[in-house]
VMD Tcl script that draws the C-alpha trace (Angstrom):
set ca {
  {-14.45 9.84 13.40}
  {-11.37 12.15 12.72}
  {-11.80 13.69 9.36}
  {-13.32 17.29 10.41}
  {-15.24 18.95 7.41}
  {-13.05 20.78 5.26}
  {-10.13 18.60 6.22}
  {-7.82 15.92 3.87}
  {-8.67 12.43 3.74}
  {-7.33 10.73 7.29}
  {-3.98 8.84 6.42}
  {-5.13 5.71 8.13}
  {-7.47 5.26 5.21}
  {-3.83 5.01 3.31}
  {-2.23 2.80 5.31}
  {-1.93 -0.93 3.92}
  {-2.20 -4.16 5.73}
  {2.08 -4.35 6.21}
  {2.33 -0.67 7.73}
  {-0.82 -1.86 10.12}
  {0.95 -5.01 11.31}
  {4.84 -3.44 11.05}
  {5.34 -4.11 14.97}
  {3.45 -6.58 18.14}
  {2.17 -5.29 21.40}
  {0.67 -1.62 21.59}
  {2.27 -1.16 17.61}
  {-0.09 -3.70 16.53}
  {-3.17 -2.01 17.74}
  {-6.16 -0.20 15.71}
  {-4.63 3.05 14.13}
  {-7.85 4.70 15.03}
  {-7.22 4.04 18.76}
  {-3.39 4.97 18.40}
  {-4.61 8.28 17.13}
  {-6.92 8.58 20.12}
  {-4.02 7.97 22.56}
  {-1.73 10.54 20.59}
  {-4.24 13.19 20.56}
  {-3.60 13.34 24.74}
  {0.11 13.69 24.31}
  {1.44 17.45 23.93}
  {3.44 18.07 20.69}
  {6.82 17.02 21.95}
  {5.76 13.61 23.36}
  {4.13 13.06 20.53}
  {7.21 13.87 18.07}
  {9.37 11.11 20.44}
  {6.29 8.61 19.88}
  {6.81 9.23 15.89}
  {10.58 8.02 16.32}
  {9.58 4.81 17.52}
  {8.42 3.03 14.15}
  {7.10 3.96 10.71}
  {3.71 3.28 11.74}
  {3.60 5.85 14.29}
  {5.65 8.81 12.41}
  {3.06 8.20 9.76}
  {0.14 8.52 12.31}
  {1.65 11.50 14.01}
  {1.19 13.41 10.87}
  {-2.67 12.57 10.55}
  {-4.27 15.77 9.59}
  {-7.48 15.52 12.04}
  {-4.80 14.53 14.69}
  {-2.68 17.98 13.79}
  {-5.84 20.01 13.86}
  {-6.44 18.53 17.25}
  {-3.11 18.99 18.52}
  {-3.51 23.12 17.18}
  {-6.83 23.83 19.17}
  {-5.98 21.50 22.08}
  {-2.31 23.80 22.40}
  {-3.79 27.12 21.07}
  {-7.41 27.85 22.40}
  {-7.13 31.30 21.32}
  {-5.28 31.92 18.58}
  {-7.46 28.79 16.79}
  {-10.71 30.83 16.93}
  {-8.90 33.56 14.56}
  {-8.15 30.73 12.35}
  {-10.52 28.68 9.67}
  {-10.04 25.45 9.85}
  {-11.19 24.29 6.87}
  {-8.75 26.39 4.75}
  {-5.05 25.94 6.51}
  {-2.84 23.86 5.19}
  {-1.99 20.73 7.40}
  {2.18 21.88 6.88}
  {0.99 25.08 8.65}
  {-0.51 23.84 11.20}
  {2.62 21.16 11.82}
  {4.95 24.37 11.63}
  {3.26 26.42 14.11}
  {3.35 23.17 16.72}
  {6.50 22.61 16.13}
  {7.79 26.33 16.34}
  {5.86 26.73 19.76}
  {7.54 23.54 20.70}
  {11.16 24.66 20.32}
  {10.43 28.24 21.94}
  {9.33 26.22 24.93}
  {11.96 23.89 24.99}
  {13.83 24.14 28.79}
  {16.87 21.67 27.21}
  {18.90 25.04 26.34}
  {20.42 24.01 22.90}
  {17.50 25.51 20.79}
  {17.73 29.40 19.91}
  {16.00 31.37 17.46}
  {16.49 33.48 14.64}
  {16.92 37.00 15.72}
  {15.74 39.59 13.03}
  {16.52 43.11 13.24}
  {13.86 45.54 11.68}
  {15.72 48.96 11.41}
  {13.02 51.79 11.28}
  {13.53 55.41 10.07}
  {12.50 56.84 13.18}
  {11.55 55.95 16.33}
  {8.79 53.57 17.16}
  {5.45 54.82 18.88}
  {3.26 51.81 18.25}
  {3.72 48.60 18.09}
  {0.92 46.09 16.98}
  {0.26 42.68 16.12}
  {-3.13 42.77 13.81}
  {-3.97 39.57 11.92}
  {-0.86 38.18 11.62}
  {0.58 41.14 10.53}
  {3.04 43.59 12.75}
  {2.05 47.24 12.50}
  {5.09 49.55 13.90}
  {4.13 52.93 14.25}
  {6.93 55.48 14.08}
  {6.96 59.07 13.96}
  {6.59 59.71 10.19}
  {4.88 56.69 9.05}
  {3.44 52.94 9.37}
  {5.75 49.75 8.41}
  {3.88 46.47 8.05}
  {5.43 43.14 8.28}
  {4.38 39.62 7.16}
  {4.27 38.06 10.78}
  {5.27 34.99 9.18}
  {8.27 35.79 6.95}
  {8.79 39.18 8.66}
  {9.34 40.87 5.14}
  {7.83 44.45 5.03}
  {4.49 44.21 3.28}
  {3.93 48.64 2.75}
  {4.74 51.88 4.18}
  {1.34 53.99 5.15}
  {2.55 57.55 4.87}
  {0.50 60.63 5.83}
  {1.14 64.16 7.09}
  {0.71 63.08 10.73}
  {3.53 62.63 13.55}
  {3.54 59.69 16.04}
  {1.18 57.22 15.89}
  {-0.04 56.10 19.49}
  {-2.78 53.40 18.17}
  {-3.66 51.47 15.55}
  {-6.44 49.43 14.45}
  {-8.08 47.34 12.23}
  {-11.68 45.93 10.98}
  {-12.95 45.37 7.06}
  {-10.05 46.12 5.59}
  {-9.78 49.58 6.90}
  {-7.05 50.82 9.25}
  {-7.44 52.97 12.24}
  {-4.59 55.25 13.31}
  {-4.38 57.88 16.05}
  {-1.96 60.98 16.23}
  {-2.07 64.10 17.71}
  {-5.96 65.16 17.78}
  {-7.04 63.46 14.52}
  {-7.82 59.52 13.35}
  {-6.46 58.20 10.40}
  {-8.78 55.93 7.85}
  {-6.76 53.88 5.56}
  {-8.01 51.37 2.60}
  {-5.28 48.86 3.60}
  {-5.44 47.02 0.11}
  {-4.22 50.17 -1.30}
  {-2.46 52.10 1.26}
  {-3.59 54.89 0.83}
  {-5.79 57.55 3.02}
  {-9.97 57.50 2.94}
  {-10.78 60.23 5.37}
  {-9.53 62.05 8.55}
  {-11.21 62.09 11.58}
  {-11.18 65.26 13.22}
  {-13.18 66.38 16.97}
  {-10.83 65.36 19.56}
  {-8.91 68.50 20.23}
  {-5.87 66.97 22.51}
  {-3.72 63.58 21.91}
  {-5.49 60.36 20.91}
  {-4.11 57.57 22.99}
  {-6.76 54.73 22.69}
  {-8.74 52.94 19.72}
  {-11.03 50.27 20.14}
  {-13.45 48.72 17.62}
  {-16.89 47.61 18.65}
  {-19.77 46.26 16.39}
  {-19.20 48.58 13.48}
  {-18.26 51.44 16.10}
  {-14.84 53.04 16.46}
  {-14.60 54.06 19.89}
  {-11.02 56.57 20.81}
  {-10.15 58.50 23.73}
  {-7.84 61.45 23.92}
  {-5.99 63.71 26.85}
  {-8.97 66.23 26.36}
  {-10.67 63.98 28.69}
  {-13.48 62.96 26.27}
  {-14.43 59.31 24.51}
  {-15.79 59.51 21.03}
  {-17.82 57.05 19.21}
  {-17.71 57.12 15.04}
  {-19.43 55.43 12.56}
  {-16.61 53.36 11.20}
  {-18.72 52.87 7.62}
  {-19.25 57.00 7.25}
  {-16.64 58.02 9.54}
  {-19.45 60.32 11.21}
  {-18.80 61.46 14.98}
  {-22.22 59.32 17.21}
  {-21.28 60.26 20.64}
  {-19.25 62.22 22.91}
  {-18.74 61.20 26.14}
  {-17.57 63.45 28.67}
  {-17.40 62.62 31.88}
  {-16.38 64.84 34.94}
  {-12.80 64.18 35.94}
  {-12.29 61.89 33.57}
  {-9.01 60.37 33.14}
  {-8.25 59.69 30.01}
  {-8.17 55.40 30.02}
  {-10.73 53.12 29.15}
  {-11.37 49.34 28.60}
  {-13.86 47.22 26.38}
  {-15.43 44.46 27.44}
  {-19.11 42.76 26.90}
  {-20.48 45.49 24.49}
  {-19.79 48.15 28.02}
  {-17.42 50.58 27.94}
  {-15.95 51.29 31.14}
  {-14.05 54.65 32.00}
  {-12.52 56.01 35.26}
  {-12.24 59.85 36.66}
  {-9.70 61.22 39.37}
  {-12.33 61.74 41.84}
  {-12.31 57.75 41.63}
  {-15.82 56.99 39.49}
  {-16.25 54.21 37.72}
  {-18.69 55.38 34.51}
  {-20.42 52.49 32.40}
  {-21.31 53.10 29.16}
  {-23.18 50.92 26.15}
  {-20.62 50.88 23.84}
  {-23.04 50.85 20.72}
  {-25.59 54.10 21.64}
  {-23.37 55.84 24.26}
  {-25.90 55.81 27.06}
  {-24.66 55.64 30.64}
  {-25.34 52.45 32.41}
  {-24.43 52.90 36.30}
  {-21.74 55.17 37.78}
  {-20.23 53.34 40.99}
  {-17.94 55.87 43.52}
  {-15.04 54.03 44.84}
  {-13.40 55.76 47.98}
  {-9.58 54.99 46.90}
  {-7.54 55.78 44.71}
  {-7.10 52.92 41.89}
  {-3.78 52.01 40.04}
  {-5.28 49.68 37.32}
  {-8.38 48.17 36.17}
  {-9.69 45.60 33.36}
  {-13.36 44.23 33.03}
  {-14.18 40.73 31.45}
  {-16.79 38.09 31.47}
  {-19.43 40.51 33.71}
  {-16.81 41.42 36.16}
  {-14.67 44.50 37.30}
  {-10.74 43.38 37.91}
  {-9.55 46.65 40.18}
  {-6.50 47.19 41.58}
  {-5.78 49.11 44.52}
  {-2.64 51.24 45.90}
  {-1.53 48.01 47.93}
  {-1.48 45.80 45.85}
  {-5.05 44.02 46.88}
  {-6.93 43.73 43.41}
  {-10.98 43.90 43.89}
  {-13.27 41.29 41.90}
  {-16.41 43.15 41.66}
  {-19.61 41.47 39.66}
  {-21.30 44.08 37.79}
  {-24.92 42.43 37.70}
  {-24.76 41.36 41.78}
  {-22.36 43.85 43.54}
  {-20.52 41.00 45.45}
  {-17.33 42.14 45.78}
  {-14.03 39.74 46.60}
  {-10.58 40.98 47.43}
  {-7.81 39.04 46.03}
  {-5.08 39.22 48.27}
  {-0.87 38.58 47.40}
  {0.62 40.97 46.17}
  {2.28 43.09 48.76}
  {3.18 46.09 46.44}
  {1.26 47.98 43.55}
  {0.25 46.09 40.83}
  {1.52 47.20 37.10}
  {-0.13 45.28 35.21}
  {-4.03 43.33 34.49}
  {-4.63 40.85 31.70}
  {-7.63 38.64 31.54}
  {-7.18 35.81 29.22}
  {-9.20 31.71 29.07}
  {-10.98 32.39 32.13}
  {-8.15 33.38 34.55}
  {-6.80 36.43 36.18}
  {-2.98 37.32 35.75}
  {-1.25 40.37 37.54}
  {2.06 42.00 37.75}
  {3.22 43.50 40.19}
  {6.61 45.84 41.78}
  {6.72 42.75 44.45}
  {8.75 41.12 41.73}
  {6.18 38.45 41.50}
  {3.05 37.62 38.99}
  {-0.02 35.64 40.05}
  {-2.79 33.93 38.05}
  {-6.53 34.11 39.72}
  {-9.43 32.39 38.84}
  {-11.76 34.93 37.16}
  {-15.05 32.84 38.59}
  {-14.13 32.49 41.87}
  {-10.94 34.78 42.47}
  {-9.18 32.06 43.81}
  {-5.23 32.48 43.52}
  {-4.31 29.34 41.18}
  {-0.38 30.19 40.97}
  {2.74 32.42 41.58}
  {5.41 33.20 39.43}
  {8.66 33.93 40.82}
  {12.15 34.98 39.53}
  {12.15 38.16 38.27}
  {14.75 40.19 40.60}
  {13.20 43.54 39.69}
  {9.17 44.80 39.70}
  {7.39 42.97 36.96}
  {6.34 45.72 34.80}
  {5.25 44.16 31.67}
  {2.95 40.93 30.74}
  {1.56 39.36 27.58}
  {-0.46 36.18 27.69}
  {-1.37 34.15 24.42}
  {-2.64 30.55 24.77}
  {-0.72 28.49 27.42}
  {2.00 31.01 27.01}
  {3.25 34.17 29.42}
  {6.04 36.44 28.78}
  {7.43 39.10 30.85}
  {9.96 41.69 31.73}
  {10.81 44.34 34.01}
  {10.59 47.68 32.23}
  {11.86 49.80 34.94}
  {15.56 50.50 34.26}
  {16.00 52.58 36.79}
  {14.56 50.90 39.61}
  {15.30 47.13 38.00}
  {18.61 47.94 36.00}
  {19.97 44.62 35.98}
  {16.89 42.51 35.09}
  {16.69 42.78 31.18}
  {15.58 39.76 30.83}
  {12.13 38.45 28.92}
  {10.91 35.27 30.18}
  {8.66 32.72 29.33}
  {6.37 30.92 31.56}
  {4.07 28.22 31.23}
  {0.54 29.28 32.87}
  {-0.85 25.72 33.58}
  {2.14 24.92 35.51}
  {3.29 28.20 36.62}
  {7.30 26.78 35.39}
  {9.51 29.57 33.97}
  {10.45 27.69 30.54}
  {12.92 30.21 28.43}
  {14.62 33.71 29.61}
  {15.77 35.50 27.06}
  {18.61 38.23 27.72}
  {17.43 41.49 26.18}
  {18.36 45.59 27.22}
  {16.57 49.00 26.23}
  {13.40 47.66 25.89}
  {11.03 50.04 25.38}
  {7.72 50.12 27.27}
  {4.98 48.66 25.81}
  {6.65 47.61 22.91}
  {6.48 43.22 23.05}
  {4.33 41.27 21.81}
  {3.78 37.47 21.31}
  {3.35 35.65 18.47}
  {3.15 31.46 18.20}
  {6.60 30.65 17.91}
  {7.83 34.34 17.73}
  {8.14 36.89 20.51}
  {8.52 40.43 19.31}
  {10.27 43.53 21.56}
  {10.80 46.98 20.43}
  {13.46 49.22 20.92}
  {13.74 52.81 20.27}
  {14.14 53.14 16.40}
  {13.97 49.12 15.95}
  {12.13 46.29 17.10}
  {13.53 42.90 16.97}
  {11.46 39.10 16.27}
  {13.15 36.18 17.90}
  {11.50 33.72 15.48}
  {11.09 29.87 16.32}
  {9.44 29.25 12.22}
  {12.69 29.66 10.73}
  {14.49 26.69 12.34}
  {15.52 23.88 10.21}
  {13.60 20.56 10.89}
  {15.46 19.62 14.12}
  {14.83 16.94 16.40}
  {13.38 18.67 19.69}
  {15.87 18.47 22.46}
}
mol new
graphics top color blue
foreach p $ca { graphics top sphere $p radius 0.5 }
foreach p [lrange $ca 0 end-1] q [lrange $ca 1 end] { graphics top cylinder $p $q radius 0.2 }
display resetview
């Protein structure tokens, strides 16, 4: 019933008659159902459970009840994952690390690692486990695990605003020109040469490398030959873009929305919106828009029904979509988490005592921070929140931040800074008990 393909033998089939009858009352019952009733407790619970008697600390570490545990706590970062080939100790580590970055008791910290880079960062990525910082003269890559530099990518480029990945072939931007690397090797394929102003996006689409620079086109290449497809050009086009159901989706001053397939190029529909719009994201069929005010507009692509989601009462700074809910940042000091289906507000987040200018969201985990020195000069904090409860669980005590450098890891966040960026790293604990 619990031994997934792929997966090693359950340990119940080890246990003998004395370990099954150790303890009366609920210890004396069927491990199979014990491992039923431990696979609704979150990781800490079930760590306390394990303390109780041998039986249960050797049913906590059943390997279908880990792999459980790992989807049930990490709905997306599992799908990136096979689950056939990790190793069960993995698995337990990443739980465990996740568990002690969460922890609200105070007395667990983490490792704080200092990456000094030779110039100052541009780009910061997280790529398949690995961290890609882009500086001005090259590319460092770090084992997200150990956080040991893997290479250096060195070409005759200067500051690298993008990078991306897809069949072992790296994608950077700088200046006017893309960068293919074989990442094996680390060394250069080709240049990509048409834009004629700075690169600032690169997406990847179904064997399509889609970019868009400040000479207010979008380009689509052939990432196998490197060959330009497409140029898109749109009139008064602002130089931003999103991906999202095989549609690219691009915006102009004069306040046009342009839809584009993201595989030939065509244009789709062109909808005219009468006022000005601060941010936008699209995702599962629908347009996420916010306005000046702070109202965000849920607008469904196929129908044209249009919601307003009303909160906020300044300009939002931020969109992410993420599990089928809405979150937003916003200068009212406050983030909120929607329902994407029915733009319902589920929750508000409160605490930060300047404008919320930065979010990241990866599985039941938020963190944010207030990037605005200026106007927010004494909240330098990062802090963690948990989005089915809406509870602020860490803050972490940070300055200089640079914007849009974080980025959040299971069990590690990581924050950039200028010519560094630093990983406060959960994995590298020893084998406490969670407090």
């Amino acid at each position: 019933m619990y031994n997934r393909v792929g997966s090693k033998p359950s340990i119940i089939e080890g246990l003998n008659e004395s370990e099954e009858r150790e303890d009366p009352g609920i210890h004396s019952l069927p491990a199979e159902l014990m491992i039923e009733i431990f696979s609704n407790l979150d990781f800490k619970s079930l760590n306390m459970a394990a303390l109780t008697c041998k039986l249960w600390n050797i049913l906590s570490k059943d390997s279908a009840l880990i792999r459980t545990l790992f989807v049930k706590s990490f709905p997306e970062s599992s799908k990136t994952l096979s689950r056939t080939n990790i190793d069960d100790n993995f698995l337990w580590q990443q739980l465990m690390a996740d568990a002690r970055m969460r922890s609200t008791s105070g007395k667990i910290e983490p490792n704080l690692t200092k990456i000094k880079l030779d110039s100052v960062l541009t780009c910061l990525k997280i790529i398949e486990g690995n961290i890609f910082a882009g500086t001005e003269h090259d590319i460092c890559v770090l084992n997200g695990k150990t956080g040991k530099e893997i290479k250096r990518l060195k070409g005759q480029i200067l500051n690298y605003t993008d990078i991306n990945m897809s069949k072992g072939k790296l994608f950077s931007s700088s200046a006017n020109t893309i960068r293919v690397w074989d990442f094996e090797k680390g060394r250069t394929i080709k240049v990509l040469s048409g834009h004629t102003a700075l690169i600032t996006k690169l997406h990847i689409f179904d064997g399509t490398l889609i970019s868009t620079a400040w000479d207010n086109t979008i380009r689509l290449w052939d990432i196998e030959t490197g060959s330009e497809l497409k140029v898109l050009a749109p009139p008064n086009y602002f130089p931003n873009f999103c991906l999202s159901d095989g549609k690219i989706f691009s915006i102009t001053e004069d306040h046009k929305f342009y839809i584009w397939d993201a595989k030939t190029g065509d244009e789709i529909r062109v909808i005219q919106y009468l006022e000005p719009i601060k941010k936008f994201i699209s995702a599962k069929g629908k347009l996420f828009i916010a306005l000046k005010k702070g109202v965000i507009h849920l607008l469904d692509i196929e129908t044209n029904e249009l919601k307003k989601l009303e909160g906020h009462s300044k300009s939002v700074t931020a969109l992410i979509e993420s599990q089928g809910k809405l979150f937003s940042a916003s200068k009212d000091r406050t983030i909120r988490i929607w329902d994407v289906e029915t733009g319902k507000g589920l929750r508000t987040l409160e605490g930060h005592s300047g404008q919320v200018t930065h979010i990241n969201v990866l599985d039941k985990n938020l963190i944010s921070y207030s990037g605005d020195l200026i106007f927010s000069p004494k909240d330098k904090a990062i802090r963690l929140w948990d989005i089915e409860t809406g509870k602020e669980l860490r803050k972490f005590e940070t300055s200089n931040i640079s914007r849009d450098r974080i980025g959040l890891e299971i069990g590690k966040i990581i924050i950039g800074s200028n010519d560094s960026f630093f990983i406060l790293d959960f994995n590298q604990k020893p084998q406490d008990p969670l407090k």
